[in-house]
C-alpha angles and dihedrals in degrees: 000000000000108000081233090070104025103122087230096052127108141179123268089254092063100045083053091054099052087043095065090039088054092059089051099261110164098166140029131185120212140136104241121250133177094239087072101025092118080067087056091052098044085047092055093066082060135070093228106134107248109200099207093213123199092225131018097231083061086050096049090048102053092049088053092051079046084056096049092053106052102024086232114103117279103233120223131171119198130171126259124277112002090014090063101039089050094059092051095096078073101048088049088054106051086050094050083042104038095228122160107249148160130198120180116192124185118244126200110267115287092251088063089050113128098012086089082247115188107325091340114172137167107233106182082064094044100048098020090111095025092055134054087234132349116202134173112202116224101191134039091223092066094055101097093053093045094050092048090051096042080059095055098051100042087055112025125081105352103358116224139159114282114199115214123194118211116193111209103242089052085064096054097038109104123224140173105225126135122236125272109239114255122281123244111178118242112247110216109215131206112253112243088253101068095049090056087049089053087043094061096037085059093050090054092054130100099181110019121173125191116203111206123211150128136063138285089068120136138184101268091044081061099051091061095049087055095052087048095053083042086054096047103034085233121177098227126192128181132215137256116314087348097104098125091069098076124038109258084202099059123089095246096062114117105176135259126304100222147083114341095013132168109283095210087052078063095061095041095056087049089052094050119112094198114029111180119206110200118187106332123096089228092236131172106311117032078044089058095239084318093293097115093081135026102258121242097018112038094218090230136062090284119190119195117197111186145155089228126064093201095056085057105092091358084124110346120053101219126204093220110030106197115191103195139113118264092252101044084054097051091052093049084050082080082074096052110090128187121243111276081258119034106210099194108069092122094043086052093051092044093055087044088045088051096058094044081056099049080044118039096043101066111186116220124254124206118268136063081268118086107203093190087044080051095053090040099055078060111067085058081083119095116291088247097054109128121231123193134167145179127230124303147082086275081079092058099080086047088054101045102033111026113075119217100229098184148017123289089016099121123063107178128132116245088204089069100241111172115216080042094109101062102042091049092057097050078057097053107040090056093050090050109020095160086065126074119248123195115188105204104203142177114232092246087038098059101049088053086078088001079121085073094075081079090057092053091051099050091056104038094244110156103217122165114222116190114195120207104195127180094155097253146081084263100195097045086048092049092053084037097053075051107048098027112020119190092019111088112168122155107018110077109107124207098214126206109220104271102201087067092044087070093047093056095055092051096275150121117267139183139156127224122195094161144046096243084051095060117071085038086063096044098052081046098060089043104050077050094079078201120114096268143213120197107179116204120202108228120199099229094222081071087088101149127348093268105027136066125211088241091040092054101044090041081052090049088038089053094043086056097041085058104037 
């Protein structure tokens, strides 16, 4: 009997279908086109949770924070051509993240291939070195395999974003074909013998460091770290945009290694004799442009624990290469005991008393508007409130003055995309609405997926945006000021009010020009129950938290005066 009229064949739309509701998807995010409209159909027989978006970068984005959250693929379908390259900020941001991810984008049917037929584009080619795979499926039969497949790689070893192209006729082609089993991801754990390794080289030590980063962490794989660190009275700081992953509150916590970062956490981690590095690559900028440590030899006993066996020795030679998840190693950290003595207790409580001290003594900024009294406000909400944020210097201060309390509480991209903050905290605050979700932006940062407040009207979901606006590009004015003082050409912004913006869409708006303003707004916005924006006035001379705009381009005028 023909596939096409065997009782127990569908379409490759449904067995598309099946194949996400087998691996436990329960919600997609997409903006709608006609080259996968047979997938609409098949999901509307379903109670996944399709999140209609206004722009596919937005779309992209909010499956990627959906990855982030979970540690399974955000799942995300955009149309061909312009659908798919739009959402490629979000592709370049799960693979700079390594966040699990799918995209599927829909392709022209197989018999146009090759004519550049409407919007007709080769996507293995296009996302080949942005994605950890890109793969167009020719045959309905093979869709279950594929989508399996497309699970495991986007979750095992080093996630990433992988990108699927479904030609049409492929969707609409029926097959009899039975369904792949669902995908749990390996976890690759540490042999006994390195962490007795680890175990020794920490004995040895006098003033070790770990430096905490990476993805498929979970809560419970947390908990551990943190007794470990208890255990061994451990100084721990995390990487760049992972501070969720290690209490701020608790005594081991040593600050964040980014941009901005302490300097005297600098000099710590280049007086440490063992420096641990969990779960992050240890990449620009938590590297500090790869200036922290002598490449390749560290200078210092380096231990490298990593999913991926490529990423161990890729930059840093390590004197102890563990090639283990971040889970499994947390839980083989029970085994790890401290010396009988541990000899660095002071060395642990001066690198705590030097972050209390980056982060308790706030200097002011010009400007009726304090950004660190901002930030601070902020950590009164409930531990498990979420922050995100996008790409500028208004993140410095987040970075530098909240403190991530819990698990699953930052959403930030470490590849620096601007438009990120917004989109990610649409995601999670549907995926968690009985949590409070805060989205930090940048002026220009927000407008670039500003077009996503409609989305969280539309579907009642109750996001607070707070706009930090100076008028500017801040981060490009900032380099330019330095590069190029005096001649400032292609950064300025003409803003809309934004507090209106949100009103128009259906929101809560309100603007803040000082700090007395600022907590009143905020309960506001949140007493709305309405997606908010609360828009914040920033002086343009507050350019960083310890920098002014004059005080920057007088430093780069002097430079050259004396050069």
């Amino acid at each position: 009997m023909n596939a096409a009229h065997s009782p127990s064949a569908r379409t490759g739309a449904h067995l598309l279908v099946d194949a996400l509701i087998a691996n436990g998807v329960t919600r997609a995010f997409g903006v709608p086109g006609e080259s996968y409209l047979d997938v609409l159909d098949a999901l509307s027989d379903t109670e996944v949770d399709f999140v209609v978006c206004r722009q596919e970068g937005g779309a992209a984005m909010m499956a990627e924070a959906s990855g982030k959250l979970t540690g399974r693929p955000g799942i995300c379908f955009v149309t061909r051509g312009p659908g798919a390259t739009n959402a490629s900020a979000g592709v370049h941001i799960a693979q700079q993240d390594s966040t699990p991810m799918i995209l599927f984008v829909g392709q022209i049917s197989r018999s146009m291939r090759g004519r550049e037929a409407f919007q007709e584009v080769d996507y293995r080619a296009v996302f080949g070195t942005l994605a950890k795979w890109a793969v167009e499926i020719d045959e309905a039969a093979r869709i279950p395999e594929i989508i399996a497949r497309a699970f495991r790689v986007a979750m095992q070893g080093r996630p990433g974003p992988v990108v699927i192209a479904l030609p049409e006729d492929v969707l609409s082609e029926y097959a009899d074909v039975p369904d792949a089993p669902p995908v749990e991801p390996a976890e690759t754990w540490p042999g006994l013998t390195d962490m007795m390794r680890l175990q020794k080289l920490l004995w040895e030590a006098e003033r070790p460091i770990m430096i905490v980063g990476g993805t498929r962490w979970n809560p419970k794989a947390v908990a551990a770290l943190v007794r470990f660190a208890e255990r061994c009275d451990l100084p721990v700081a995390v990487s760049f945009r992972r501070q969720m992953l290690f209490p701020a509150d608790h005594p081991c916590y040593a600050g964040d290694v980014g941009l901005g970062i302490n300097p005297k956490l600098v000099g710590r981690l280049k007086e440490a004799d063992l420096v641990i590095v969990a779960g992050g690559r240890l990449g620009e900028v938590p590297s500090q442009g790869y200036s922290l440590f002598p490449i390749p030899d560290p200078g210092v006993p380096f231990v490298h624990v990593h999913a991926e066996a490529d990423e161990l020795g890729r930059v840093y030679q390590p004197t102890l290469a563990i090639n283990a998840s971040n889970a499994a190693f947390a839980a083989a950290l029970e085994g790890v005991q401290p010396p009988h003595v541990v000899p660095w207790d002071d060395w642990r409580e001066a690198v705590r008393d030097d972050y209390l001290a980056w982060t308790e003594e706030p200097p002011a900024n010009p400007g009726a508007v304090q950004m660190a009294t901002l930030v601070r406000y902020l950590r009164a909400l409930p531990d498990d409130t979420t922050i995100c944020n996008g790409a500028g210097n208004f993140a410095t201060w987040v970075h530098r003055f909240h403190r991530f309390r819990a698990y699953g509480t930052q959403l930030a991209p470490t590849s620096g995309s601007m438009g990120y903050g917004f989109p990610a905290a649409v995601a999670a605050k549907r995926a968690h609405p009985e949590r409070t979700v805060v989205a930090v932006c940048g002026d220009g940062d927000f407008l670039m997926t500003g077009q996503e407040f409609a989305t969280a009207v539309q579907y009642g979901i109750p996001v607070i945006a707070v706009v930090i606006d100076n008028g500017m590009y801040g981060t490009i004015r900032m380099h330019q000021e330095r590069e190029f003082p005096t001649r400032v050409y292609g950064t300025a912004l003409k803003n809309p009010d934004f507090a209106a913006y949100a009103r128009a869409f259906g929101g809560f708006g309100v603007t803040v020009e000082t700090d007395a303003e600022f907590t009143p707004a905020l309960e506001a916005a949140l007493a709305a129950g309405l997606p908010a924006v609360v828009h914040v006035k920033l002086d343009p001379e507050a350019i960083t938290p310890t920098m002014t705009l004059s005080a920057l381009r007088e430093k780069a005028l002097a430079d050259r005066s004396v050069g």
